[in-house]
Phi, psi and omega in degrees: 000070206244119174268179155007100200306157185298139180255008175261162180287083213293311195252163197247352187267124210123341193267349192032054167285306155339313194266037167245001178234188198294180168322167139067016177236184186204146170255149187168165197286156182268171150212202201270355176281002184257346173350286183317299195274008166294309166305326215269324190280343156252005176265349154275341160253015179247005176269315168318300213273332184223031174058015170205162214219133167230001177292159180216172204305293202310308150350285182317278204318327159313311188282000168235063142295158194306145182274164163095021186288295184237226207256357190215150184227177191190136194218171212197109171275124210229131182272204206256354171276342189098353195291126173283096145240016160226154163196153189252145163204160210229127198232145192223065200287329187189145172317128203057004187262076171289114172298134146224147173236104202232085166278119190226139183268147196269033158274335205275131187310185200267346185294310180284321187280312192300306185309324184293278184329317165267315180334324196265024184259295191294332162290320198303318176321272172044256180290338156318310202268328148346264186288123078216001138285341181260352162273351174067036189252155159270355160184124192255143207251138150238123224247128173218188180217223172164151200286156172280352168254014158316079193281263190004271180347307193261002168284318176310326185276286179311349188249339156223090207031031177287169166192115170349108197236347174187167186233156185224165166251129167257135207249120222200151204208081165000136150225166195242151172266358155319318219268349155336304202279002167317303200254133177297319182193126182318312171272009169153115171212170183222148195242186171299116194028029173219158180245146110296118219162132219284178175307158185266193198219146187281198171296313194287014212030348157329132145341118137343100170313296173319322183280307217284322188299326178312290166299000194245342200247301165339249187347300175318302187273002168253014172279322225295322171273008172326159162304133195003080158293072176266122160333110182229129188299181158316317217263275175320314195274344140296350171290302183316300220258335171302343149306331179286142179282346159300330190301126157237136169319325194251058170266346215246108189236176154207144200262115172235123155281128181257017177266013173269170151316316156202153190323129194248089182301106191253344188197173169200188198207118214223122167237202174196123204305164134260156185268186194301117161269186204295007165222013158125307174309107159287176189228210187220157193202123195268120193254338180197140167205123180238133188238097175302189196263325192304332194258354204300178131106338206264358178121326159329305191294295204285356149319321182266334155305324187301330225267339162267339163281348167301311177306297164311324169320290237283307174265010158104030184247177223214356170208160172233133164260166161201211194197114184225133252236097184284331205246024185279154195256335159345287166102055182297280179002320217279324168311325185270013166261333155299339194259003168073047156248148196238129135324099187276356180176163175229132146253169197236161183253144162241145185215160179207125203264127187231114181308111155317288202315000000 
């Protein structure tokens, strides 16, 4: 499950981003020795934008794989002392879809952060226009975001022709340890005419290839009329998600209606540990829950909600996070709020359509 060789522009020269920042300083690629100050430079811009910072070196360390790894590329502005205080990165997520990351450090008076801020605007363009020639696109989107009381940000994003496409909620929801008992068993129970149960596992213990194939096709068709919605193979979306430093196979449900002849995969639940927070206790965290349309109305999502806070109970955490869509006309929202998840914070997706040729 290897995706695609990396499309992106490994090299800078020619974009005269250099001649665009203060003297003496420089741009030019990361590796795992700049971690520490990676870190250090996105817990100062998520303590800015939502008053509190939660990345750690394993966050980072996805997004600077070695490049031509993947999918990704990742570049870095250094002042004249050598000090990294901005930095960009690049996601090459799904056909027409580019992932940005755009971090400026928020010590730097405002002149040098405006100059930072655009160089990695002008790489990000770039790289835009790169990969969505080796994707053989006429135009490629680049979707990045910002926290909602970030103003600095989003004058940034608007200034340099981004434009606001939706507000989300992130959402986090206690768990007690009774609620262990939601579910008869975590790993495969059945309710009125559907079984729930995680993916199944070959001899070599690796996932069923087949369950997997399952949960990627659920999803894909119960995505599909979503808000920007891109097509992600098979290949990508298990590569993607194998990255995460949270991923565990047995995070992985999958949903069958059973009152057919045979079991009908209708629906899934793609979760992940979150790590220890500041008082120890990871939690859990729903990264994906898809419901085909053929299946909604029967009781499935919260089968399947019952069935990760059971799970979560069950090994000792103490929250499930998740991400809802504020601005859907759906009223999706309304099952995780019946179910006693809250908004801890809000963020926004900016997007920006950039002409290949």
């Amino acid at each position: 499950m290897i995706p695609d060789a990396n499309r992106f522009r490994s090299d800078l020269d020619g974009l005269g981003l250099v001649r665009a920042l203060p003297g003496g300083w420089t741009i030019g690629g990361v590796d795992e020795s700049d971690l520490p100050r990676l870190t250090a430079l996105l817990r100062g811009h998520e303590s800015a934008g939502r008053g509190w910072a939660s990345a750690g070196p394993d966050t980072l360390r996805i997004e600077i794989a070695a490049p031509g790894s993947g999918t990704r590329q990742n570049v870095a502005v250094r002042d004249d002392d050598g000090l990294v205080v901005a930095w960009g990165s690049v996601h090459d997520r799904a056909e027409g879809r580019m992932l940005f990351v755009h971090v400026v450090g928020r010590t730097l008076p405002g002149a040098e952060a405006d100059l930072c801020s655009a160089a990695l605007f002008a790489w990000a363009e770039a790289q835009a226009r790169h990969v969505g020639a080796a994707r053989g696109l006429a135009v490629q989107q680049i979707d990045t975001g910002a926290f909602e009381d970030d103003e600095r940000q989003q004058a940034w994003l608007a200034g340099a022709g981004f434009r606001k496409v939706r507000t989300w909620w992130q959402m986090s929801r206690p768990v007690r340890s009774e609620e262990a008992t939601l579910v008869p068993d975590t790993t495969s129970w059945e309710g009125e005419g559907m079984r729930i149960r995680h993916v199944g596992r070959s001899a070599d213990g690796m996932p069923d290839e087949a369950d997997l194939r399952a949960v990627h096709d659920v999803l894909e068709g119960a995505f599909t009329d979503h808000f920007n919605s891109s097509e992600e193979t098979f290949e990508e979306f298990c590569a993607r998600l194998r990255e995460d430093p949270g991923h565990r196979w047995d995070h992985w449900w999958l949903a069958e209606l059973t009152d057919g002849p045979e079991p009908e995969p209708c629906a899934a639940l793609v979760g992940t540990e979150l790590a220890a927070a500041a008082h120890g206790v990871p939690g859990s965290y729903v990264d994906y829950i898809g419901v085909l349309a053929s299946a909604r109305g029967r009781g499935v999502a919260k089968g399947l909600l019952h069935t990760i806070i059971a799970d979560a109970a069950s090994r000792g955490r103490d929250r499930i996070g998740l991400e809802v869509d504020a601005d859907s006309p759906t009223g999706a929202e309304g099952i995780y709020v019946a179910m006693g998840w809250r908004t801890s914070y809000v963020t926004q997706s900016w997007h920006r359509d950039v002409p290949v040729a």
